[in-house]
N, C-alpha and C positions, 0 to 999 in steps of 0.2 A: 294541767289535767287534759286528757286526750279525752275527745267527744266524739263517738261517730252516729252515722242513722242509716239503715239499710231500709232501699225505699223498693218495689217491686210494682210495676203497673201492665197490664194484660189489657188488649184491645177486643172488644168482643170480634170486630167484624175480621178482623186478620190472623187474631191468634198469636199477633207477635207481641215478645215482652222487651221490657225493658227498665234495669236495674241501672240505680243512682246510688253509689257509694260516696258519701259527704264526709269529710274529717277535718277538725281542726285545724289542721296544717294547709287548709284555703284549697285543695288539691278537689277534684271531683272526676270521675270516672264514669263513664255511658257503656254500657255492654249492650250490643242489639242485633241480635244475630249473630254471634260471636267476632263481631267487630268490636274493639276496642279505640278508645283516642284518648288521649290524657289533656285536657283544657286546664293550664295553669298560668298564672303569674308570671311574667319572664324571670322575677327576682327571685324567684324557689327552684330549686333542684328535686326534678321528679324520678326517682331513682326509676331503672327500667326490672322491672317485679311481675310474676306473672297476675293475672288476672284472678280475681276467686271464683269466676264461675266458669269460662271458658281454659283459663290456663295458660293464655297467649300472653305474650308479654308486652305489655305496656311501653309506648315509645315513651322516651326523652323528650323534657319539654324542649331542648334543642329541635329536635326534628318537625315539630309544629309548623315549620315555615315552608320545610319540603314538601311534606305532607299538602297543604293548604294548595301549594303551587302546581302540582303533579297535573289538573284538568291542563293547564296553560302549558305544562311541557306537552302534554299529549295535541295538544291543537299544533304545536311548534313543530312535532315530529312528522305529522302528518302532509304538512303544510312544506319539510322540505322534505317529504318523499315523493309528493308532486313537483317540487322543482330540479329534485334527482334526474327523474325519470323524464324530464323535460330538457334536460342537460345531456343525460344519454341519448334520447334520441335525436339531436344535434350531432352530437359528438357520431354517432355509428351512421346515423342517413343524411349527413349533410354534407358539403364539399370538403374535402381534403386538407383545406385550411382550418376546419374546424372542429379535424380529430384531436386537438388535444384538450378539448373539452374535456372526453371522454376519461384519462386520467386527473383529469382536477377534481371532474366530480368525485370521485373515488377517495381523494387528499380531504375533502370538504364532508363526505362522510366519516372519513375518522376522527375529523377534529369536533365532529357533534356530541363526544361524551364533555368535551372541555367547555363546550359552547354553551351547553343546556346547563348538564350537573355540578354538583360539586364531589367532593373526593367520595363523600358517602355513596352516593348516587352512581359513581363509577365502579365502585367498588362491587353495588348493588347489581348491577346489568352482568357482571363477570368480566370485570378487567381487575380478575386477581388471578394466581398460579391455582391450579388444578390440584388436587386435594391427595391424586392417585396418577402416578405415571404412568398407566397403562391404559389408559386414555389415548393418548397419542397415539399408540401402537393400532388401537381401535378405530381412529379417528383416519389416521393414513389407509389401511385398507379397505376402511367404507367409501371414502371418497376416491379412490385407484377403482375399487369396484364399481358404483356409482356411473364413473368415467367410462369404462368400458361398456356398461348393459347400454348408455346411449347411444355409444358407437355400433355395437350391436344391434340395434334395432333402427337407427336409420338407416347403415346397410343394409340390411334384411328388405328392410322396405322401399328404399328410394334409391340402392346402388352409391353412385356416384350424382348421381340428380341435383338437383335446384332442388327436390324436396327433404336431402338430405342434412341435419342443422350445421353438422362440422365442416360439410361443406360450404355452405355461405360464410361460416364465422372463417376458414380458409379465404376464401373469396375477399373478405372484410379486409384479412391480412394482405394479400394481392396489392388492392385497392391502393394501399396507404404509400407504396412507396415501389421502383421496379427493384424486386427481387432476382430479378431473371441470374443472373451472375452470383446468387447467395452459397453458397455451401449451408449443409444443413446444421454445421454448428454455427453458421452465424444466422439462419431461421432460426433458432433456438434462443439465441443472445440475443436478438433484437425484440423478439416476437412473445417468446415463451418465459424470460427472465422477468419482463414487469407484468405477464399475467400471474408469475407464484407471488408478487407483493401489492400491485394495486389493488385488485379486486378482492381477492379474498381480506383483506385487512378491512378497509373501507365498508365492503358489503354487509362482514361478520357484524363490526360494530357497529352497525348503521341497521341493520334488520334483525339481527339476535342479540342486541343489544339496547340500543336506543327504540326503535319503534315497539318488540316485542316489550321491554319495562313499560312503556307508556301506554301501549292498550290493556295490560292487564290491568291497569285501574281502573278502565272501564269495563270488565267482563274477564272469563274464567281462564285459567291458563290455557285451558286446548282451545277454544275459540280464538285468543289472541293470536299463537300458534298457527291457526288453518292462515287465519285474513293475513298477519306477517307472509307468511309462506306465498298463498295466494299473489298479494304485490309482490313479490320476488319473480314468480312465473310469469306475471303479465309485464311489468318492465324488459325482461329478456326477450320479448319478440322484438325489439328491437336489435337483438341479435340474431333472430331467423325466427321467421314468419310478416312480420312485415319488409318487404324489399324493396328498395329502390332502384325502380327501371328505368328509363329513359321517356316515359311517359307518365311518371310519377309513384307512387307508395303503391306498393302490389301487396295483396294479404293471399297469403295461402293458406286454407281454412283448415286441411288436415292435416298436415304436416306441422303447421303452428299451434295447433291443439294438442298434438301428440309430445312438441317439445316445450309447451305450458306443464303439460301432466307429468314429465320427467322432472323436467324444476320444481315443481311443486313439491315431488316426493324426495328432489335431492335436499330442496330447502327444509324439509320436515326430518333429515335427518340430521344435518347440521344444527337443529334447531331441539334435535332429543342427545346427542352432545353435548351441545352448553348446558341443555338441564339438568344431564347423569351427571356429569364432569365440574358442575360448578364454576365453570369458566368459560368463557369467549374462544381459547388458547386450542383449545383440543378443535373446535368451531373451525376456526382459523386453517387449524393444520391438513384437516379436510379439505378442505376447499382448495386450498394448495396442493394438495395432491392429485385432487378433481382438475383443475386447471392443469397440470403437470401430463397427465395421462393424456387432455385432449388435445392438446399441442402433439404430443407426442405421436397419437395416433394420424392427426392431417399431417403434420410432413412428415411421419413413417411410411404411411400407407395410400394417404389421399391427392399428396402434394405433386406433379402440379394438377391445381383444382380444378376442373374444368372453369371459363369465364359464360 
């Protein structure tokens, strides 16, 4: 014989309710705000059923464990997006022995879906294929365009300057090794061939993946979104807006503001990609084309950089 009891309690001072559905079958359901959780037995199978009041669907007592865990991943992610960006800025302003930071940290971002989640959880951030192949198609012309309005507007405004950002991140390439004697397909091959795979791989799953899953369990999707985005923009002055001169870290306040507010807006597009497209992938392929275009541009147009 199956028994149930539908229980209903209203707080005067908040107005919020909250309904207790009890049954037999040891199972019990909390609906409170249209949040659901299913608290069960590990020994029962809680089928995943929608809700009777909200309609959402009830997780898997499997998923219990993930769930439980999520505040501790979000401390985790955070904890190495300050060690990222502590990694980069070694790797871009430290001495020349210690550029290849700068690629590990990048390896070490994509190995954080493997680190943290498990398959579900991978799955969860969008490391699955894309639902519509025309995504891509979308995804390569935002980030080719993206690419260009940068270029566009530090020319505009800084020429060939120190305030200009392709220029420094030119400058960075200089830096690393003498080019003098390069031809521009070997600038390409050395230079331009691991920015279409480290960064865009590592960054995608590492901030529209891993960080943005982990804030939105504490707060609403476009909130997670800005503050993701946001850290995206303030780590990359380490690409231009902090510089290092011979006298130590120099900040350049408008030029580095101007190319915070383009990251931001380029991260925010990357970041409404994985949410159309249901995948990382389309994410991804932007950002490779973003990188592709601004290689392109310094040693098509800018190369050699002024020092």
């Amino acid at each position: 014989m199956r028994i149930s009891l539908s229980m209903s309690e209203k707080s005067p001072s908040s107005g919020r309710s909250a309904s207790v559905l009890c049954a037999g079958s040891a199972f019990m359901t909390f609906h409170y705000r249209h949040r659901c959780a299913t608290v069960a037995p590990p020994s029962i199978a809680v089928r995943n059923r929608p809700c009777q009041y909200c309609r959402s669907a009830i997780p898997r007592a499997s998923t219990m464990h993930s769930i439980a865990s999520r505040p501790r991943i979000l401390v985790a992610a955070l904890a190495l997006a300050l060690a990222f960006a502590a990694l980069r800025l070694v790797g871009t302003q430290g001495p020349a022995s210690l550029r290849p930071l700068l690629p590990a940290c990048f390896l070490l971002m994509a190995a954080t879906p493997w680190l943290l989640l498990d398959a579900a959880g991978r799955r969860r951030i969008g490391l699955v294929r894309s639902a519509a192949g025309c995504w891509y198609g979308w995804a390569l012309a935002g980030g080719m365009l993206a690419a260009l309005l940068c270029f566009a507007v530090g020319l505009a405004l800084f020429g060939i300057g120190h305030g200009n950002w392709y220029v420094t991140i030119g400058r960075s390439y200089a830096g690393m090794m003498d080019t003098s004697a390069f031809s521009p397909l070997m600038l390409h091959l050395v230079f331009t061939l691991p920015a279409l795979v480290f960064s865009p791989v590592g960054e995608e799953i590492f901030f529209r993946g891993v960080l943005q899953d982990a804030l939105e369990q504490r707060m609403s999707a476009h909130k997670a979104t800005a503050l993701e985005c946001a850290l995206f923009a303030v780590v990359h002055l380490c690409h231009h807006g902090v510089v290092r001169t011979a006298t130590g870290l120099e900040w350049m306040p408008l030029s580095a503001t101007l190319w915070m507010l383009l990251m931001f807006c380029t991260a925010w597009l990357f970041a409404t990609l994985r949410r159309r497209s249901g995948s990382l992938y389309p994410a991804i392929a932007a950002h490779m084309a973003f990188n592709g275009v601004m290689n392109g541009a310094i040693f098509g147009v800018l190369w050699p950089v002024p020092v």
